[in-house]
Every structure is written in C-alpha cells, then in structure tokens.
N, C-alpha and C positions, 0 to 999 in steps of 0.2 A: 910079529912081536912075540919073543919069548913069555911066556905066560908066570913061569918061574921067576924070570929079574922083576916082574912087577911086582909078585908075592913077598918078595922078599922087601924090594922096594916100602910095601905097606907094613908089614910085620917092623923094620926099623924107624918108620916114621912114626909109629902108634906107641913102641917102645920110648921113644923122646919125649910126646904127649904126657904118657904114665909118668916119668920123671919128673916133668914140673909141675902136673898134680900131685904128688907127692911132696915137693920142695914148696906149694902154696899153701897146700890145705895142713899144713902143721897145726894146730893148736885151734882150731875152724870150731865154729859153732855157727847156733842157725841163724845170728846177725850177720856171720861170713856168706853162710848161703844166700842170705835174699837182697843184703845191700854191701855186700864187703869191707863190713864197719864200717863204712860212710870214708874208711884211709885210701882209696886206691888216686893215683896218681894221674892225673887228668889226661896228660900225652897220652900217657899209655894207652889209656883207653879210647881215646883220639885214632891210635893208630891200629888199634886190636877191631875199631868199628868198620875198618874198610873192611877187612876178613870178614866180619857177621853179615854184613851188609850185600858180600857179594856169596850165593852160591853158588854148588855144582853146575845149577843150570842156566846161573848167569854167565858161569864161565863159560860152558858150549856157545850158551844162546847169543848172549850182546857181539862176539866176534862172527856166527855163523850168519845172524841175519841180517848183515850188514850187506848179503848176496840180494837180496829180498828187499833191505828198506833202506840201502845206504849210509848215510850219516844221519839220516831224519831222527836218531836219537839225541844227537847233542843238544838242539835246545832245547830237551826235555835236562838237560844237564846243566844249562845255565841257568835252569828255573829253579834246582836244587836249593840252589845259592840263596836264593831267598824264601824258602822252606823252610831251610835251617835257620836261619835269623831269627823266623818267627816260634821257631821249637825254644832258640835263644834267649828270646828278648820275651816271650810269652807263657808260654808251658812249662817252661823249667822253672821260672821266680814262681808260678804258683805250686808246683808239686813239693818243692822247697819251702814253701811259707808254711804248706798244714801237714810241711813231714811225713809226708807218704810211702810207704812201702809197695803198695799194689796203686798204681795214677787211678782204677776205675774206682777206687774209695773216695774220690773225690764226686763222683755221681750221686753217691748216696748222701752225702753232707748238702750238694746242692738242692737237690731233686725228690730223692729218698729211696727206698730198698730196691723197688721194681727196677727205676732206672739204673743202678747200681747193678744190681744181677744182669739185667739185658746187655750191659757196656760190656763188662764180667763174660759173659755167656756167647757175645759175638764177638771177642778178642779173642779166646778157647776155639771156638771151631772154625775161627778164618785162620789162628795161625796150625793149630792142630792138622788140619788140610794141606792147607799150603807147603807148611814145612814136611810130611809124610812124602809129600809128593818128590820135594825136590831131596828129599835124601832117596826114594825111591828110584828114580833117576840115575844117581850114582852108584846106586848099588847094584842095580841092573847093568852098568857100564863093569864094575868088579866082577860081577858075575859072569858076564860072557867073554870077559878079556883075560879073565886072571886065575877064575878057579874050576879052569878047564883040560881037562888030559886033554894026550897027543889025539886020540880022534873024535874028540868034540865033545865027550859026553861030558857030565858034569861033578866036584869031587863030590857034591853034596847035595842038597835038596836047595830050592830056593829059600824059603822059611829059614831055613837052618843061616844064611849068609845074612840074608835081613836080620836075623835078631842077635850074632854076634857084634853086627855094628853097630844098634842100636846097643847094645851091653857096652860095648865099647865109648859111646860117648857116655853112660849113667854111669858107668864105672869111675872114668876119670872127673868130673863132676859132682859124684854123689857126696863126697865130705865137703869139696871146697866151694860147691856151686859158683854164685857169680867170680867170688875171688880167685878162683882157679881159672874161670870162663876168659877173664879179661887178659889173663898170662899165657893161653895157650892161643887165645884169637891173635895177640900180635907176633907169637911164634904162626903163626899160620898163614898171618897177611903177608910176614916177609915171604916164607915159603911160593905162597902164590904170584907178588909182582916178580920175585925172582922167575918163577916157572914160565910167566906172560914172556918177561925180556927174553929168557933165553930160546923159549919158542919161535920170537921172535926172529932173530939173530942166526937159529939156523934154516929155518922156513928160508929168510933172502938170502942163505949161502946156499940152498939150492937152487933157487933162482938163479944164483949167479950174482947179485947186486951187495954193493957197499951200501953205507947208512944213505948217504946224497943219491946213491939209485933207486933205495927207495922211497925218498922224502919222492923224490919226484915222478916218480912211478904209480905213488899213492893218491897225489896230489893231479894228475892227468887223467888219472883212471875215472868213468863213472859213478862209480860206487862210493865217492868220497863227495858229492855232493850232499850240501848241508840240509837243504830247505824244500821242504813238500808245499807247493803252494797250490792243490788241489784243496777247495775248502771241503768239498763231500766224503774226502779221506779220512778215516781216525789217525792218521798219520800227519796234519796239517803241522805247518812251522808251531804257531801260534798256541791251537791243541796242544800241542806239546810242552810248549813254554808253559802253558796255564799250568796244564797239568804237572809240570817239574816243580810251582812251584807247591801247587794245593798235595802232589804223591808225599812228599817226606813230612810234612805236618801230622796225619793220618798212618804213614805206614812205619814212620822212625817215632814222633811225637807221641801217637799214642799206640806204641805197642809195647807191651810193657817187657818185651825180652831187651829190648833196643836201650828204652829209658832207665831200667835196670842198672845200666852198666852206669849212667852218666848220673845216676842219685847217687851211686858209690862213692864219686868225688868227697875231696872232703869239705866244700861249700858251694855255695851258688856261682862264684865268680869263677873257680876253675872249672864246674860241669861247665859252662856258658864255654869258656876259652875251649872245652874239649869237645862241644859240638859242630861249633865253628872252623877248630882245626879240620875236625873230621870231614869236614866236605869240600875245605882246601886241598887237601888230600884225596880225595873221593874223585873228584873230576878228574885231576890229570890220569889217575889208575883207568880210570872209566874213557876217555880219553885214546889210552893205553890199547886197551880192549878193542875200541873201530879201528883204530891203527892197524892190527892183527887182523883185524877181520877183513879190510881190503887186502890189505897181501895175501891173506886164506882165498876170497874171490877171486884173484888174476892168477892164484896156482888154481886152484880147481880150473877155472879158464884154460890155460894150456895144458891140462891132467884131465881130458876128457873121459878115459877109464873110471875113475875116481868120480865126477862128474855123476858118474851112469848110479853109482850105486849108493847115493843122494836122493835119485831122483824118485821118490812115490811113484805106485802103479799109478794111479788116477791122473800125475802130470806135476809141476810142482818142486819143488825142494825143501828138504826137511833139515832145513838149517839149524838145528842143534847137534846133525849126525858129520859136519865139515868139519871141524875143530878136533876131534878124535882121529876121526876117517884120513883128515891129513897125515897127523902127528904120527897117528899108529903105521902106518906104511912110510914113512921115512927110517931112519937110522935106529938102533936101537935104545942110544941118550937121548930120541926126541920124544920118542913114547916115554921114556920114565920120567923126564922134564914135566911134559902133559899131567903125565897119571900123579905126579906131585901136588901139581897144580890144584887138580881136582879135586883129591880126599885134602887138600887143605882149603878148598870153599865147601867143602858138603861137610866137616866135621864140626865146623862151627854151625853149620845152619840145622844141623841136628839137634849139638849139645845146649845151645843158645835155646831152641824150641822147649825142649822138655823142661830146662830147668824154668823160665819165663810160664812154662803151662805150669808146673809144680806148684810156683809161689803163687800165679792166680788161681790158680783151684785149691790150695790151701787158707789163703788169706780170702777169699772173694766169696765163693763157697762153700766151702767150710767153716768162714769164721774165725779161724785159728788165734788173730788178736784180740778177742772178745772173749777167748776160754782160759779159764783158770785154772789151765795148764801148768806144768812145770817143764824146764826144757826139757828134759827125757821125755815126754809126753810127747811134747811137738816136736822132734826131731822124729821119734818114730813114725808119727802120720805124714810126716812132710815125706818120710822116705818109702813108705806104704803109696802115697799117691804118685809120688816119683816111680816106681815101680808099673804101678795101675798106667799111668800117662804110657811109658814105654813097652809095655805089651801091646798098649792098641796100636801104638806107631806099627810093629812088626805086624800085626793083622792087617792092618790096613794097605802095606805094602806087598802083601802076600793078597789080597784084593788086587789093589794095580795090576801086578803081576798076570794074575788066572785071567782079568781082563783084557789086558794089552789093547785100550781103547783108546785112540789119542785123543778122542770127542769127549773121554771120561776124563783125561789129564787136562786137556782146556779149560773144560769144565770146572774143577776145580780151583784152577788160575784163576779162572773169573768169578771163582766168588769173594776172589780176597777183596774187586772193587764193590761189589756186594755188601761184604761185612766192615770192611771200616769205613765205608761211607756212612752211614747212621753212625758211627763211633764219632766221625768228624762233626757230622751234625747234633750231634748232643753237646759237642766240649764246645763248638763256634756256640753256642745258645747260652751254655753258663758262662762262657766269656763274655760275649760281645753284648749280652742282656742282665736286666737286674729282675727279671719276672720269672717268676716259679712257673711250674706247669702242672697239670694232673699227672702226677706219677705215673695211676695205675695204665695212663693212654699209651705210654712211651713204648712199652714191648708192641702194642699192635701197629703203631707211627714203626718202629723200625722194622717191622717186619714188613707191613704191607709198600714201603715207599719201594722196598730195591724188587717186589714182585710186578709193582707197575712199569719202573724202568726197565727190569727185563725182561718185557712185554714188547717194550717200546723197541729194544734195541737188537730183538730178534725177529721183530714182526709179525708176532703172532698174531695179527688182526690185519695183517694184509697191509701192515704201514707201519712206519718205523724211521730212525734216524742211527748212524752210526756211530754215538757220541767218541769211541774209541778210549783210550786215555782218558779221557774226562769224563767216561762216566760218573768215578768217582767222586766227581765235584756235584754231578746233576743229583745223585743220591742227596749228599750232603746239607744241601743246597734246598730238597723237599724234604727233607727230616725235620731240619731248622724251619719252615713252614707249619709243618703239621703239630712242630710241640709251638709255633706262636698260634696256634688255632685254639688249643687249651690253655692259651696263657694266665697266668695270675699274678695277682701284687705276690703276695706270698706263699711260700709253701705250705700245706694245710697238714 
C-alpha cells in the first residue's frame, strides 16, 4: 500500500474536520465548551454517539475477534438495549433535575467532597488510560503505514507523530468543545459505517460472492455462532447478556464525555429520545461489525499466507492485526476505505477524551463553578488544563510506545472494569437508597473492592474465578455493600 495515497488520504480528511470546527465554534464561549448551550439537536447527537462510542480499536478489534470468540458478542448487544433505558429513564431525569455540568457533582450533594473527588478522580484516570491507549493504537497504525520512506525508515520520530495528532484533535475542539465534538462525531460516524459497507462489498468481490453468497456463507460458517454456553467462560451467553446490560449504565451513563453530549440537548425529553436513538442505531452498526468479521475469518481461511503473519510467536492470533492485514494487502481503494475508517473512530475517541477530561478536571477539581471568576478567567484555565491533559496524552503514548507490551495495553483495558465499577457502585447507592454514608470511608471502599476482585480474578492466592465481562458488575456490586456497611439516616 502506497504510503503517500494514505498521507494524503489523512491531510484531506483532517482538512474537512478544521472546517466544521471552524463553521461550529463561531461565536463559542465556555457554556459552548462544556454543555453546547444546552441548543444541540437530539438526533444529531444520536447519531454523532455511534462515532464516539466506537474506536480505532473497536474498529480492528469487534471484526478481528470474531476468529477467536465468534458472535459471543451479540448478546452482550442485546443487553445494550436495556442499559440505555435505564441511562433513559434513570440518570438522565436526575442529572437534569439538579442541572449538572460535570454528573460526579451530584456525589458531593449526595455524600459529600471525598465521594465527590473519588467519583471525579476514578472517571479522570480510567478514561485518561483508556482513551491514551486507544488513540495510541491508531497512531502506531499511522506510524508504520503511512509515515514511512521507500526503505522503512521513519520521516520522523515517534513523539513527534503522537503529539501532532493529539494537536490535532485540541486544535479543532479548543474554541468549540463539546458543540464542535457533536458536529464532527456525526461527520465521522458517516465516514466510518460508510468505510465498514464498502470494506465490506469489496472483501466479497474478492471472494467472489454476491450479497445472498454472503448472507449464506456467513450464516454456515462457524464463526457466526451466537451463544457460548460454557458457564466457566467469561465469555458465557448470559455473562454477557448481564453484562450488555450493567456495561453502558457505567461506561456511557456515567462517563462524563458520553453524557456530555446528551445534557447539551435542549431538555430531558429529547436527551432521553437521543439515548435511545443512539443504541437503535448502535446495534445494527455493531451488528455490521461481526458481519465483517466473519467474512475477514473465511478470507484469512483461505489466505493462509496472511494467516502466518497474525499469528504470535507463542501460538495464538492477534485479532486486532486481521482487519488492517486484510485491507492493507488488497487493492489500493480498500486500504484507503480501511485507513478512513479508522482516523474516523480514533478522532473522536481522542477529541471526546480530552475535552470530557478538561471540563472534569476543571469543574471537579479545580472548582471552577465555585470561583468568582470572570469568563476570561475560566476560559484561560479551562485551556491551560486542556493543554496540561494533552501533553500527558503524548507522554503516555510515547510510554506505550518504548514499551510495546501487550500485558501493559491489557492491562490498562482492564482497569476501565476496575475504575467504573465503584463509579457504578456509588450512583446504584444514591439511587436505589435514601441513607447517607461516611464520606471520608468511600475512597478506601473504592479502592480497596476492585484490589480484592483483582485478586480474585487473577489468582493471586492460588484460587480464583473468571468473572470475564461482569466483572464490572462484581465491583459494583461490593462497592454498594461496603458504603451500606457505613450507612446512615443522614449525611453528617
């Protein structure tokens, strides 16, 4: 694959981006930045959440490991469906009731500071992580694909490629924040199921197959099996169900880059319409995705070659490296389709990160609605911390980098079930209960629950269980336990 038509490829797509941050953030101030004047248009944002929602590494990941776990995703997909109802019908009437900017202000009205900063504090470094990671991902994919001379070597330093794309997403974001976020996410969503279909469509014209060759080719094949009915798998049906439906309560409800966009609405009834949308939409995209990824597993199947250089020394396949590995070795429209694809799931899950870390590290710990500021005051530190947030993204990627450890990039996956498990377990307590708790208990209750589970769930004592997906329910689950341990009538 020409290294050139990609470059060029990115420089015009990034070109478009600037444009409509430029056409959004006209006359922007910092209620544009942290809630989009409460004006943005529910659909829109409906359909701009599929793009945030899905990254770079979901794009590789949900079609490549469909070699590895089949369809065992989808009933984690029909578990969505009532995840979002309860984001619906539950967390949105109350973030809307006490008017919220940052959802973890509602900790400290219920609970008070500590729990408040702990919410605050494990929302910041599970998504800080998390998102580092999966922009890092993409940029290591630009890096060796795209800003490469003819004998390998590189036109630039790694650091140097990390931090103009991180520039790149604070740039177009830094005036308009979220009201820009929500216009460039559904320029992005098209970009992407456009990239998916046409991936698609030319994958079965090498194969040789019509659309009915491959409904039924998909549908015959292995790897389109639904249902894990091993209960000892973290992969079980049911596991998964549960967990589709407790993941988006936790990872969409209370994250505050996600709920961000859906406070922007301009009242309770269309955010609600625009959550709901969003995961009517969500599925078939997702849907979309195993589709591709058993047609990606019967070509690797008959593309043994290709097969080889998948496959780990140790044994294995590295199912985020099939989805490229295909694309990039076909034609050269099927690598730029791909590589579109791509920088438009990893640019939102960038720009979405920093600006969501921005406004909770401005508002949460800083304070900023409490200081008797003038807006020039807080526009400068909101973009001073904007600034702070996106140098560490580039450190941290240039970390990844030096380490190339996939035990360290796991690693980090797994502590997003880690960190919003207590986050679920604080809001299931102030929902589902009317008793206060000791504050100052709540950082050592969420700290200590998720170092017992992952005790449990690696064995460090010679015994263990493989919660899988749900562990982030088991978290949850003794969070809520340990603040009813300190319970009270009221808050003291």
């Amino acid at each position: 694959m020409n290294s050139t038509i990609l470059l060029v490829t990115f420089l015009v797509y990034t070109a478009i981006l600037f444009l409509i941050a430029y056409l959004t953030s006209r006359k922007a101030d910092n209620s544009s930045y942290f809630t989009g004047n409460r004006k943005s248009n529910w659909f829109v944002v409906a359909y701009g959440m599929i793009g945030a929602s899905l990254s770079g590494v979901s794009f590789m990941s949900v079609p490549g490991n469909v070699y590895n776990e089949r369809f065992w995703y989808l009933p984690m997909l029909i578990g969505f469906i009532f995840g979002y109802l309860i984001i619906a019908l539950v967390l949105l009437p109350l973030y809307f009731k006490m008017n919220l900017t940052s959802i973890y202000s509602y900790l400290e009205k219920r609970f008070g500071i500590c729990s408040y900063k702990t919410g605050a504090s494990f929302f910041i470094i599970s998504r800080f992580l998390g998102a580092t990671v999966r922009t890092f991902l993409v940029v290591f994919v630009l890096y060796n694909f795209v800003l490469v001379r003819p004998d390998g070597s590189h036109l630039m330093p790694f650091w140097v490629a990390a931090a103009i794309f991180v520039l790149i997403a604070i740039l177009y974001t830094l005036k308009g924040g979220v009201k820009t976020i929500i216009w460039t996410d559904t320029f992005q969503t098209t970009f992407m199921i456009v990239a998916v279909v046409l991936s698609l469509v030319f994958i079965c014209k090498e194969l040789g197959w019509g659309f009915g060759d491959m409904l039924s080719n998909v549908h015959s094949d292995p790897h389109s099996d639904i249902f894990d009915t091993d209960w000892s798998h973290g992969t079980h049906w049911l596991k998964r169900f549960i967990s589709g439906l407790v993941v988006p309560v936790a990872m969409t409800g209370l994250d505050q880059s996600m709920i961000q966009k859906s406070l922007s609405c301009k009242n309770l009834k269309e955010s609600q319409k625009n959550m709901m949308t969003s995961v009517a939409m969500m599925i078939p995209v997702n849907l979309l995705f195993l589709i591709i990824g058993a047609v990606l597993a019967i070509f690797m199947t008959n593309h043994p070659e290709l097969l080889t250089s998948v496959t780990k020394a140790a044994g294995g396949i590295e199912a985020d490296k099939i989805f490229p590995t295909v694309a990039l070795s076909l034609r050269p429209i099927v690598g730029v389709v791909f590589f579109i694809g791509l920088i438009s799931a990893a640019y939102p899950s960038c720009a979405n990160a920093i600006t969501s870390l921005t406004t909770s590290a401005s508002i949460d710990l800083i304070g900023m609605e409490k200081k008797d500021w003038d807006d020039n005051k807080k526009k400068n530190v909101r973009q001073r911390v904007n600034i702070l947030i996106s140098i560490l993204f580039v450190l941290m990627m240039v970390a990844f980098n030096y380490l190339k450890s996939d035990s360290v990039i796991n690693m980090v996956y797994a502590i997003a079930s880690y960190t919003y498990g207590p986050l679920l377990g604080l809001f299931m307590y102030g929902i589902l209960t009317k008793k206060g708790t000791c504050d100052k208990a709540v950082p050592f209750i969420c700290v200590l629950v998720p170092v017992i589970c992952y005790c449990i769930q690696n064995k460090v004592f010679g015994w263990g269980y493989d919660f899988g997906f749900a562990l982030i329910i088991v978290i949850a689950a003794l969070t809520f336990l340990g603040m009813l341990l300190f319970a009270k009538k009221k808050n003291s």
